[in-house]
N, C-alpha and C positions, 0 to 999 in steps of 0.2 A: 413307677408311674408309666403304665403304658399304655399304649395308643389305645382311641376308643374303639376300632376293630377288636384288636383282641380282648380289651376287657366285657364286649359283647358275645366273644363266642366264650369265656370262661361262664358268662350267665348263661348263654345255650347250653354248654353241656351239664353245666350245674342241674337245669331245670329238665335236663333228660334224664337224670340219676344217678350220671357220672360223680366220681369219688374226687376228692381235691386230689390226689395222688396221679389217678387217671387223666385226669384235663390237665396236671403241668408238664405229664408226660407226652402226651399228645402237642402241645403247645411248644413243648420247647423250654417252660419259664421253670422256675421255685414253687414249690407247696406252698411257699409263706405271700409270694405274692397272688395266689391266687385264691389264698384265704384271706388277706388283706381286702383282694377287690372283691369277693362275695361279702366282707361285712361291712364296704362300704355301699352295698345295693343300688351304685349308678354305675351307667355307662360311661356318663364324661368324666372324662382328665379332670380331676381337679387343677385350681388355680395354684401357681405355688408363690406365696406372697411371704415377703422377706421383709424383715425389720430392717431399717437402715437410720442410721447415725442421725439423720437429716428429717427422719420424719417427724420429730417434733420438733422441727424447726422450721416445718412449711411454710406456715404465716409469716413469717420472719422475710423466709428468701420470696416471697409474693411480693412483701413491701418494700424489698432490696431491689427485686425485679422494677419493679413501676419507677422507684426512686432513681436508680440507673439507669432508666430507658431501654432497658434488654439487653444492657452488655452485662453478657458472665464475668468477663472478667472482672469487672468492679463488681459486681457480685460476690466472687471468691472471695476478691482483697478485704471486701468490710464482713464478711462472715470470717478471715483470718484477722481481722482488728477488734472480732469481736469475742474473739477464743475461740472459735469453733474452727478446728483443722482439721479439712478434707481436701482427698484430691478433686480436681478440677474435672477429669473425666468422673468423677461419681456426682460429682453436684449437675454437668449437662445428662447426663442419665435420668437424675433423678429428677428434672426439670423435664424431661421429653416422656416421663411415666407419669408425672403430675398435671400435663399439658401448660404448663407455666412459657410460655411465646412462645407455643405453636401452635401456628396455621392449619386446622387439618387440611390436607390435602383433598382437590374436587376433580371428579372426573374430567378428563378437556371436554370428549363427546366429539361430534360432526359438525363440520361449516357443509349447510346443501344451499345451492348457490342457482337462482333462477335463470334460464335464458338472459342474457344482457344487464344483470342485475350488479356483476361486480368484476374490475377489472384488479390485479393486485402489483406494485411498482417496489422493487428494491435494488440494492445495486450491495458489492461484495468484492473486497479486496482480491487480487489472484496471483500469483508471480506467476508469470510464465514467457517461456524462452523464445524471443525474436531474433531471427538475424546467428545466432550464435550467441547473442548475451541474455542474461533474465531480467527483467522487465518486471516491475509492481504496477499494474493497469485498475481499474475497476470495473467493472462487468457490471452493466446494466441488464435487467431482466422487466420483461411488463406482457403477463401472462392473462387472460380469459378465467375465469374462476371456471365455469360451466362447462364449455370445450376443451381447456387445456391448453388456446393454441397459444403459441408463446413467442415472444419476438428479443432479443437479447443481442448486445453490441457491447464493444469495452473498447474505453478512454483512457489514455493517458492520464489527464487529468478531469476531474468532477467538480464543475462550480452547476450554478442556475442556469447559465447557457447553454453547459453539457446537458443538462435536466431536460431544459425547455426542447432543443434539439431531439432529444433520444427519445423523446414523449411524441414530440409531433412527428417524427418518419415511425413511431410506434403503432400509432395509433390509424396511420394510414396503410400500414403494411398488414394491420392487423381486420382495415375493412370498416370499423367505425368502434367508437368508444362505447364502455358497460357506461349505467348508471351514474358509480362509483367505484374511483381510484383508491385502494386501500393502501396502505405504507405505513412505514414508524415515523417514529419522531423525528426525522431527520431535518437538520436548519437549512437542506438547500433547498427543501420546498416552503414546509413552515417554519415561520418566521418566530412564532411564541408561542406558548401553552401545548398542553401533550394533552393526547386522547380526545375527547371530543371537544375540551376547549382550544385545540391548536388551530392555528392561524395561518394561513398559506400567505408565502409573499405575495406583493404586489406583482412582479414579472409574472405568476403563475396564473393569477386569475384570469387574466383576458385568454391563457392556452386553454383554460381547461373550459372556458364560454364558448370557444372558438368552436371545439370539439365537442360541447353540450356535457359534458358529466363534474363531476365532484371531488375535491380534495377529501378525505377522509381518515385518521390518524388512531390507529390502535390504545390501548394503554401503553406505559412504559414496563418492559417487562412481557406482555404478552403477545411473545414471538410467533405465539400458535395462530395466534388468529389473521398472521399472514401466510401461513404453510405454504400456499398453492405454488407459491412464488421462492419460497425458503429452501424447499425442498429441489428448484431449477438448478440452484449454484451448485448442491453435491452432484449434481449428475453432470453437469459443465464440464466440472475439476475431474473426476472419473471417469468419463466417458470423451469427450469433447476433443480437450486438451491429447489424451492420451494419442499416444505414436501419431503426432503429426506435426509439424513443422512448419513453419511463419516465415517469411520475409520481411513483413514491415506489420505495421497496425491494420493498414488497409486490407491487406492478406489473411490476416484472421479475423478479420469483422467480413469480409466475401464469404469466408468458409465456415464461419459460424450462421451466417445467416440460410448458405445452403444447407447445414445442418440441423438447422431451425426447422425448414420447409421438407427435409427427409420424414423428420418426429411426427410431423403434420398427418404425413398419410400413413404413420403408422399403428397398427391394431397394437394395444394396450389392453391386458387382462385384466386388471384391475378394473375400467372403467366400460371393457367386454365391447368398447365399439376402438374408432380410429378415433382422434380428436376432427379431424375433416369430417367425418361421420356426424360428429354432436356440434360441430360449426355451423352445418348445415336448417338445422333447428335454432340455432345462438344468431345466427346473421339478420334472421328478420328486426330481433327484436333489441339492436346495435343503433348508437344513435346514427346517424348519416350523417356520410361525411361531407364535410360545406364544401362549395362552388370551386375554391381556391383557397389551397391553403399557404401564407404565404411563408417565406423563407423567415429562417430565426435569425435572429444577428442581434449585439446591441450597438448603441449609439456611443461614440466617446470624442469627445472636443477635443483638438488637439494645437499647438502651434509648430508651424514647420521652425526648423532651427535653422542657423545661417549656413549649414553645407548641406542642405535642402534633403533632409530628413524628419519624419513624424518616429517617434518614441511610442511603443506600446510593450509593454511583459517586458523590459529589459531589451528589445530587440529594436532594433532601428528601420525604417523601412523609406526607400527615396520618394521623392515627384520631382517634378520637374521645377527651375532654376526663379520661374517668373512667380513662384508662390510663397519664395521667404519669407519669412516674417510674418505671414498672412493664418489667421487661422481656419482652419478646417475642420473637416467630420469625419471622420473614420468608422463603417459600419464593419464589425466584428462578425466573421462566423466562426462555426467551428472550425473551417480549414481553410478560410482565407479570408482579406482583407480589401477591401474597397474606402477609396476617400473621395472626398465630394465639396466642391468649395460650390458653394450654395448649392445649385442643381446639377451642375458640371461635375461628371466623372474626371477626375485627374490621374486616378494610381489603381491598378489592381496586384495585389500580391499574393502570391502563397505562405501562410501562415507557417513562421517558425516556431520551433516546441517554446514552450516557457522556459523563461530563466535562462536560456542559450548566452544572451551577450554578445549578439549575432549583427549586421546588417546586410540588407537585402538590398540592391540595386537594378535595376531595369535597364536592361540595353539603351533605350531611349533617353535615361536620363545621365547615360553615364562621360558626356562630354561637359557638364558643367560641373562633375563634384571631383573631377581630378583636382589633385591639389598641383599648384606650379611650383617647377621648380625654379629655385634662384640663379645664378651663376655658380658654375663651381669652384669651389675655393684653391687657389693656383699653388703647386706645392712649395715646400717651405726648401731651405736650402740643407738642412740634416735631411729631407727626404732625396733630394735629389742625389744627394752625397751617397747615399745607403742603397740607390735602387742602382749606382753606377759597381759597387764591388762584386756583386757576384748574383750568378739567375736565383739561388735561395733567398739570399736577403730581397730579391729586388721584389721575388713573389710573396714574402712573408709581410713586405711593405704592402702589398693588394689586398692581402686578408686582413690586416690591420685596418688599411683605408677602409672597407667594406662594414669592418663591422662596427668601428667608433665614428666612422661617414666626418661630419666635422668636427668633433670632438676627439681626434687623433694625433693633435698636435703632441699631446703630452706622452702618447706610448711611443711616436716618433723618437720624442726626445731620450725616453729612454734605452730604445732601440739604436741610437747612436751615441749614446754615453756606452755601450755593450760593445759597439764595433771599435769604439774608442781606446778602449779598456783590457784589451783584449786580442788574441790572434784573429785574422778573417778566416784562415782555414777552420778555427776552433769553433768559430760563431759560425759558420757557414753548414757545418757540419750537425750543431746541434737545433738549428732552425732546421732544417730538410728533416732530422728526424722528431720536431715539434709537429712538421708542419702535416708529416706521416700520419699524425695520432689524432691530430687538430687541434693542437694544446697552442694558445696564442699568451699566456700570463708569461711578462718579460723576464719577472724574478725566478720563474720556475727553470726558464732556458735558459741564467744565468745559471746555476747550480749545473746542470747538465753541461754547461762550457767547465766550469771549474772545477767537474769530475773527467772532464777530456785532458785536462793541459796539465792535472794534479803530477803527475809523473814527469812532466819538461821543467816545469822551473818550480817543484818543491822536493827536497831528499825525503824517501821514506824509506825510513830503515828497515831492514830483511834478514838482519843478522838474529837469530833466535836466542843467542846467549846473550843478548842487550838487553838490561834491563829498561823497560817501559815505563812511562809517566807513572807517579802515584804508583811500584813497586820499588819497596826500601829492602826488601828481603835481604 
């Protein structure tokens, strides 16, 4: 079977006058295949079509196919329940030769995208290293279809606030918004349905009136039809990221965004101009951006608690002493926090990360949320007893007090059942080297006495030729 090159130049030379012997000589090939392909009198390859086990059982696996909903594998099992035993890679072979559930495959083709006609919005997991440690952030991207120019930030964390946020300094950084926003199906814009029946939440609608353009949601599945924007995060991760270094969040959303405004004015072969270049043409036809646009934030009710703190993300945050009990409003941004008891500003804070388990205090507020203290509890007479023997005991008494504060009464007491029980040299000695390591557990520093004095008041015999416990030899 040979290609249909040579099987055309065996008919050229044949039809010049050449001998079968001559052209397989010239060729390279056998006599026999070159009298084969003279008396098959075509150029093309024949097809080479093979009997298989299964071909008269197509109808069969058609109607397995439909009955099992396209899984081979319960295809297999009821063609092996049915006597027919074949492997599983010949039955998907012979299933992708028969087109039995499959798809053919369609070109993608070009997205050409008008002046102001489409903007593209996705966001993408990233680890990368802050500070010394590595960090899972998500990288916001909302790109020009037309120009290219692209505007990209990463958040710690991604709800509808980070959304709304990263959309609105998006889209003023970017000059004014396309037409339409494209995106996937993601639930922090749309709320229900994929592709053109999806549903943007309610938070999103007044952003995207605000700004004059359109929610608008791919199929599931067709990643392509966001490219513009898809194709930002591998060049992030690759280029971006590479040899350079962060201090905080705020240190790489400053330098991604310079690095944003570098890409701006730079010449791209592909597209044969700059994206500043084709901006230039893209900005008439951008919707304008309104008068003012205001800050994002949400709204959250809250009630101060009685040590005059509001509760938000697990973190706690003060006001001041005269709003207990009282409730309030608390306007959320992305990086900080204002409360408001009616029209009165009372608290501004700087927002701690989520999930911390943190509280945040205000100089101003921090004379009413001290807690008072009581009298303190006068010592007992084993304490006094025990701080008069020696400077070790009397310091080991301080880190005791210190750390059981008034629930010390009981390690007191065991603390002088020890002095009791025992030499002061012995005990004196093995607190100083407790107290060396910061080991405070009393039974532990008993053990350590009773390996000091083991040699004064118990015999331990040294004689080698004594027989030892449990040796009857």
């Amino acid at each position: 079977m040979k290609d249909r090159d040579t099987r055309a130049a065996i008919h050229k030379l044949a039809g010049a006058g050449h001998g079968k012997r001559t052209i397989a000589s010239a060729l390279g090939i056998s006599k026999n295949t070159v009298k084969t392909v003279l008396e098959s009198g075509a150029t093309v390859v024949p097809t080479l079509e093979r009997s298989t086990l299964l071909d008269a059982e197509r109808d069969v696996i058609i109607d397995l196919h439909l009955r099992c909903k396209g899984n081979l594998v319960r295809v297999h099992e009821e063609l092996a329940a049915a006597g027919i035993s074949v492997a599983y890679p010949t039955l998907t072979a012979f299933c992708r030769r028969n087109d039995i559930g499959v798809t053919p495959k369609q070109p993608a083709g070009e997205y050409d995208f008008k002046p102001g006609q489409e903007m593209q919005h996705d966001t993408s997991p990233h680890e990368v290293t802050i500070a010394g440690k590595k960090v899972l952030v998500q990288c916001a991207s909302l790109i020009l279809c037309f120009s290219r120019k692209q505007y990209a930030q990463v958040y710690e964390r991604w709800s509808r606030l980070e959304c709304r946020h990263f959309l609105s300094e998006g889209v003023v950084w970017l000059g004014g918004a396309a037409g339409d926003c494209m995106l996937d199906n993601s639930t922090v814009i749309m709320v229900g349905g994929t592709g053109k029946n999806a549903v943007p939440a309610a938070e999103m609608v007044p952003l995207a009136q605000r700004f004059g353009f359109e929610f608008i949601a791919h199929f599931v599945g067709d990643a392509d039809r966001s490219g513009r924007v898809e194709r930002v995060f591998h060049y992030i991760e690759n280029n971006f990221y590479v040899g350079r270094t962060f201090s905080s969040i705020a240190d790489l959303n400053e330098q991604l965004l310079a690095w944003c405004e570098r890409n701006f004015g730079r010449f791209r072969k592909r597209l044969g101009a700059s994206p500043a270049t084709l901006f230039r043409l893209e900005a008439p036809a951008l919707k304008p951006l309104p008068l003012h646009v205001p800050e994002v934030y949400v709204l959250r009710d809250r009630r101060v608690s009685v040590d005059g703190y509001v509760n938000l993300h697990t973190n706690r945050y003060s006001v001041a002493a005269r709003w207990i009990h009282l409730q309030v409003e608390v306007r959320e941004t992305v990086d900080s926090l204002r409360v408001f008891h009616g029209h009165e500003l009372i608290g501004t804070h700087a927002k701690l990360k989520y999930g911390a388990y943190k509280r945040q205090m205000l100089p101003e507020h921090r004379h009413h949320a001290s807690r008072r203290k009581g009298p303190s509890r006068p010592p007992t007479e084993d304490e006094r007893v025990l701080r008069a023997q020696s400077v070790e005991i009397a310091k080991f008494v301080d880190v005791i007090r210190k750390k059981h504060r008034g629930r010390a009464v009981r390690a007191m007491r065991q603390l002088h059942r020890l002095w009791r029980e025992y030499p002061t040299e012995a005990v004196s000695a093995a607190i100083a080297e407790a107290l060396k390591y910061g080991l405070t557990d009393i039974a532990r520093i008993e053990r350590m006495v009773l390996r000091r004095i083991a040699g004064d008041f118990f015999h331990i015999p040294v004689d080698d030729d004594e027989p030892e416990e449990g040796d009857h030899g």
